[in-house]
N, C-alpha and C positions, 0 to 999 in steps of 0.2 A: 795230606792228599798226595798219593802218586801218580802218575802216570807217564805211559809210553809205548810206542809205538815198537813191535815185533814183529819181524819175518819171517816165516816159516819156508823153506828152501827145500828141494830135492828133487830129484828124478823122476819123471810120470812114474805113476801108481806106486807112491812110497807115501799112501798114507794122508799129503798133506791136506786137503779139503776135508775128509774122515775129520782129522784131529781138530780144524777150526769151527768144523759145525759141533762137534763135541763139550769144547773149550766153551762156547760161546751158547749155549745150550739150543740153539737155532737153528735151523738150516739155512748160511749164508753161502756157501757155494754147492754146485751141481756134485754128483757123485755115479762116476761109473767104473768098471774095470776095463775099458780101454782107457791105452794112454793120450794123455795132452787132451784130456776133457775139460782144465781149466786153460784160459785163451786171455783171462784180463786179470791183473791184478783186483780182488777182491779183500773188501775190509770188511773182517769180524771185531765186533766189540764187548769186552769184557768188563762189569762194573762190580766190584766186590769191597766187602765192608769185611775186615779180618782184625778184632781186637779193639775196636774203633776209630781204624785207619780205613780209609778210602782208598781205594785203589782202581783207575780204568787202563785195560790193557789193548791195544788197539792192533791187534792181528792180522797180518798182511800176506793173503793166502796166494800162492804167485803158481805160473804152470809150469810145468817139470822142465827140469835142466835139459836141454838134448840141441844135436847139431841141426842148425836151421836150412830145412828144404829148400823154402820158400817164403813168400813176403808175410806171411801170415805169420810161420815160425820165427821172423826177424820181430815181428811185433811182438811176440810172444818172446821171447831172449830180450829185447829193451826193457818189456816190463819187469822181467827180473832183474834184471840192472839197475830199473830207476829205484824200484822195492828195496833191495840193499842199500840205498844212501841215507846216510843220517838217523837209521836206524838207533835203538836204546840197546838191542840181543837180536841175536840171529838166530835160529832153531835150523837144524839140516836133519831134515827126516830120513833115516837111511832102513829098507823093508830087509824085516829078514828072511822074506821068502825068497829074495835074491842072493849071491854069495856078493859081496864090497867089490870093487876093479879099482883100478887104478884113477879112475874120472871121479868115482867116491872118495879116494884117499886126495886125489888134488883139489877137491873142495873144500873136504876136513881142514886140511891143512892151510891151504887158503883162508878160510873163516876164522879158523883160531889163530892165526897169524894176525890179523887183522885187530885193532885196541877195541871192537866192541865184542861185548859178550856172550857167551857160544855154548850153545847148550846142542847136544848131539840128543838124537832122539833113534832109538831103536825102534821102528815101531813095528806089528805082525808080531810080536813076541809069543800071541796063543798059536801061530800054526807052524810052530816047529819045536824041538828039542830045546830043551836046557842047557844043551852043550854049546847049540850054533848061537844062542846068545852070549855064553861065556867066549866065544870065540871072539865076535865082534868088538865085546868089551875088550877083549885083551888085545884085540889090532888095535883099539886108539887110547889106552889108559894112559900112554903114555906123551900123546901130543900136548905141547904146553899151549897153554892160553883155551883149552877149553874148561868152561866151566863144570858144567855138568854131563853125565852120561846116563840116560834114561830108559831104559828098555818099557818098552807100554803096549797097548791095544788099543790102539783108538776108535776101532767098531768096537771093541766089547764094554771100553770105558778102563781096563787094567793099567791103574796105576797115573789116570789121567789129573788125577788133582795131587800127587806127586810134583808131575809137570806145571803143573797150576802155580803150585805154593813155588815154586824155584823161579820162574817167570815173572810174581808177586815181589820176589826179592830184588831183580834185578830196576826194577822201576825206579827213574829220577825222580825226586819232587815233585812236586807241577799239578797245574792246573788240568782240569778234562777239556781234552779235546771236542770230544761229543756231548749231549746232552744224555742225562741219564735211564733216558728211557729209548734211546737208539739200539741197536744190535749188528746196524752195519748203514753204510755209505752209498750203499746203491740203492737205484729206483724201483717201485713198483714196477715199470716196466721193462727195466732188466732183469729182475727176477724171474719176471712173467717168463721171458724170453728165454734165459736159460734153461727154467722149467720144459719147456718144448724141447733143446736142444737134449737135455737127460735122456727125456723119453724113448727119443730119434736114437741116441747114443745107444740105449739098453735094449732095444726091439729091433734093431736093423740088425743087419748081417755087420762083418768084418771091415767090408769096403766102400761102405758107402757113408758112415757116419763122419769121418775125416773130412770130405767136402761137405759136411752137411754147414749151413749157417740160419740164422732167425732172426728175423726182424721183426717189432712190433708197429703197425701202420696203424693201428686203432684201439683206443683205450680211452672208453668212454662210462660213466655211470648214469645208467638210465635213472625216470624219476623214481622206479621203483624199485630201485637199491638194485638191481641186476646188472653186472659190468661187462661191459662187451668189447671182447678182445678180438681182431683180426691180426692175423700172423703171416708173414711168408716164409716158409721154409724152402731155403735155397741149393743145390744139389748143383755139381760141376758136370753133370752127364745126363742125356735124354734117357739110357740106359736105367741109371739112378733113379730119375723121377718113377720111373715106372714100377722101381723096386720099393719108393717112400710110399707110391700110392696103394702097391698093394693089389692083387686079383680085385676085380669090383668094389676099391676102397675100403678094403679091409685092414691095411697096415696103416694108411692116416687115420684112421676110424679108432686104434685102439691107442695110436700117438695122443691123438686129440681128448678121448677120454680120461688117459691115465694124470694127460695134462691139466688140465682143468679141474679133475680134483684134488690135486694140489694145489692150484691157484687159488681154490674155494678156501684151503683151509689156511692159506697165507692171507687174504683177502677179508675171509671173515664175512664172504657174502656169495651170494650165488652168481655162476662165469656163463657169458653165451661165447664160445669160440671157435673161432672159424679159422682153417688151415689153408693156407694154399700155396702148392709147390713150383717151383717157379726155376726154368734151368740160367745159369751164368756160368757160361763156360770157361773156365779157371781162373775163377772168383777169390780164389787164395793168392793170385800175382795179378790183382787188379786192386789199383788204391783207390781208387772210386767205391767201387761194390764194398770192399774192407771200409770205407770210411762210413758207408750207410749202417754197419753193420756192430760201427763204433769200436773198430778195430784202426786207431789212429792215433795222431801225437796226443789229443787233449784226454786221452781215453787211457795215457801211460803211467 
């Protein structure tokens, strides 16, 4: 038996959620193309039998590297910090729809400097040229202490169980962490929660999703196997609310719908849910609001 625990690291929208919902064959975190959509350290778990060796990989999906605004982005930079400790490999997702900077090369180098094990991952590798990959590789073929370089697709699946089987190598010994029919660490009701905040992220405009936040106030199974979810979705401007709710409730209306059928097929039963948008004005530098919201120390 091996197992161990893996990090996956990088920059907003480089990939890393894509690859551990992939990896892990689930959707265990949110996925949007605005950046710093992931807000918590999230655990995907991987259980594979290769040769008849047991192997559980326990995947530690974290939100993009960037300089912190504010209290919410300090919580979100700790949880990348606590994620890095103790870790078994590191993974640094680097997009090639981007060109590298220098914030990219001091993390490379930082990581593979570092005694744990360091697998660089290229990923986006379907929407560009053959050459911007060959570029990439050749800016870090030469850094020591990493192990691997991987260029992949993590929406398309190119080359993901490449990444798999090199991940599968680097595992200690050891007993499972999880039990073997787990896929992740988090509640039904932070999933639930997240689910809403995707929706909000992928249908609002530009500016409004950033303060968006979700709480779950009710999560109940009726006797007739029907689960009834109440949500508050939170907005840092009167402005905002106006724009979550939509002309005549037209924009909660289609948040609420697209959310809840996903919750039906995470659930496995039929969702009655109810939205409601609610202003806190700058709820991202308030440790209260962020603590209801399970953006705190026990939540790192």
């Amino acid at each position: 038996m091996r197992s161990g625990f893996i990090t996956i690291a990088g920059k907003p929208n480089s990939g890393k959620s894509t690859l551990t919902n992939a990896l892990v064959g689930e959707k265990v975190s949110i996925v949007s193309k605005k950046p710093q959509t992931t807000r918590n350290r999230v655990i995907g778990i991987v259980n594979k039998e290769i040769d008849g060796e047991q192997y559980q990989a326990v995947l530690v999906d974290t939100p993009g590297i960037h300089k912190p605004r504010n209290m919410l982005s300090e919580f979100m930079m700790k949880s990348v910090d606590v994620a890095l400790e103790g870790v078994d490999a590191v993974i640094y997702m680097l997009a090639c729809d981007k060109r590298p900077d220098e914030h990219d090369d001091a993390y490379i180098n930082r990581f593979a400097k570092s005694r744990t094990p360091f697998i660089l991952v290229i990923n986006k590798c379907d929407e560009v040229e053959e050459k911007a990959i060959i570029e990439r590789i050749e800016r870090y073929k030469d850094v020591e202490g990493i192990t691997a370089i991987i260029p992949i697709s993590a929406l398309k699946g190119k080359n993901v169980d490449m990444l798999e089987d090199e991940i599968m190598k680097l595992l200690p010994e050891g007993e499972r962490f999880y039990s073997e029919d787990m896929y992740t660490d988090r509640s039904l009701r932070f999933l639930c929660s997240e689910i809403v905040r995707e929706k909000a992220l992928r249908l609002l405009g530009d500016e409004v999703p950033y303060g968006i936040g979700v709480s779950v106030n009710k999560f109940e199974e009726r006797d007739d196997g029907v689960v009834e979810i109440d949500c508050d979705v939170i907005c840092e401007k009167q402005a905002h609310k106006a724009i979550v709710i939509g002309k005549g409730g037209e924009m909660i209306k289609k948040i609420s719908t697209s959310a809840r059928m996903d919750m039906e097929k995470l659930l496995d039963a039929k969702v009655f849910l109810t939205l409601y948008v609610r202003v806190k004005p700058d709820w991202r530098d308030s440790r209260s609001v962020m603590g209801e919201l399970g953006y705190d120390k026990k939540n790192l």
